[in-house]
N, C-alpha and C positions, 0 to 999 in steps of 0.2 A: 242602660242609661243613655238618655238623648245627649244631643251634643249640647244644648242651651241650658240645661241641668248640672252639665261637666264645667259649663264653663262658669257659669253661677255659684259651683263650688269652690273653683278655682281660684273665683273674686275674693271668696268668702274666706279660703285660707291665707292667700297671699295680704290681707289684709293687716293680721297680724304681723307679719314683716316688715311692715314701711316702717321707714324712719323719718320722721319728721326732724328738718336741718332749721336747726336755731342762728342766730346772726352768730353764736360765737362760733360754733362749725363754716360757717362761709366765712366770718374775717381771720380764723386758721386758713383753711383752705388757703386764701390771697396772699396771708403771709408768706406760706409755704412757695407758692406760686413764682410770686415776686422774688423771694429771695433766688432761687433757682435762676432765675433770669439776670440778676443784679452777680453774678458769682462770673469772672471775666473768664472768657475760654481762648488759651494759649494754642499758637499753632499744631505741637505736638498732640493737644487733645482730639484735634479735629483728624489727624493723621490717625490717632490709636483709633478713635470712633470708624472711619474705613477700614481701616489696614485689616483688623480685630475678625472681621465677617467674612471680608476676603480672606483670608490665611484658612480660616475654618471653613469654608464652603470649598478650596482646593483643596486643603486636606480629607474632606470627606470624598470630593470625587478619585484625588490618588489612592483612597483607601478602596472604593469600588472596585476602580479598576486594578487592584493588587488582587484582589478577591476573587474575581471575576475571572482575571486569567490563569490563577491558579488551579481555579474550578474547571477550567478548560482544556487546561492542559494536561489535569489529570484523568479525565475523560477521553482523549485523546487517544488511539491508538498508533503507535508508528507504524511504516512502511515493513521492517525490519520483521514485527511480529508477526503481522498478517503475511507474510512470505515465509515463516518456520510453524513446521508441523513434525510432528515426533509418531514412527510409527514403529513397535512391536518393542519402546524403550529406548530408540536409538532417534536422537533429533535430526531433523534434514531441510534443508531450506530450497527455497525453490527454484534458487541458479542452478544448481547442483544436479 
């Protein structure tokens, strides 16, 4: 299938999808619109509208980084380990 075939069909089916918007869909719509706008917004709104994204955009980075170092530190090996070595049953470390 060519491309000017695919898209010809493409015409063809999306056609059936449209909606034709009648004036009572557009004077909803403005009702809608307007009233939104006509609804007073209080200090407090404007603070939760910030506050709200901030608190959850730090809370996902603390969460990272709890994650993160977790994962790190359990990978981790100490100094302690890599200096003990256990020969014929009997552990022995490497001061020693």
């Amino acid at each position: 299938m060519n491309e000017d075939r695919f898209l010809q069909r493409l015409r063809e089916d999306a056609r059936s999808l449209q909606h034709d918007i009648d004036s009572v869909t557009v004077n909803r719509a403005g009702a809608r619109i307007r009233a939104r706008l006509d609804q007073p917004v209080s200090v407090s709104d404007i603070i939760v509208a910030w506050i709200r994204p901030l608190a959850a955009s730090l809370t996902a980075i603390a969460l990272a980084a709890v994650i993160s170092y977790t994962i790190q530190d359990r990978n981790q090996l100490s100094i302690a380990d890599l200096q003990q070595y256990s020969f014929g049953g009997e552990a022995y470390s490497a001061g020693e």
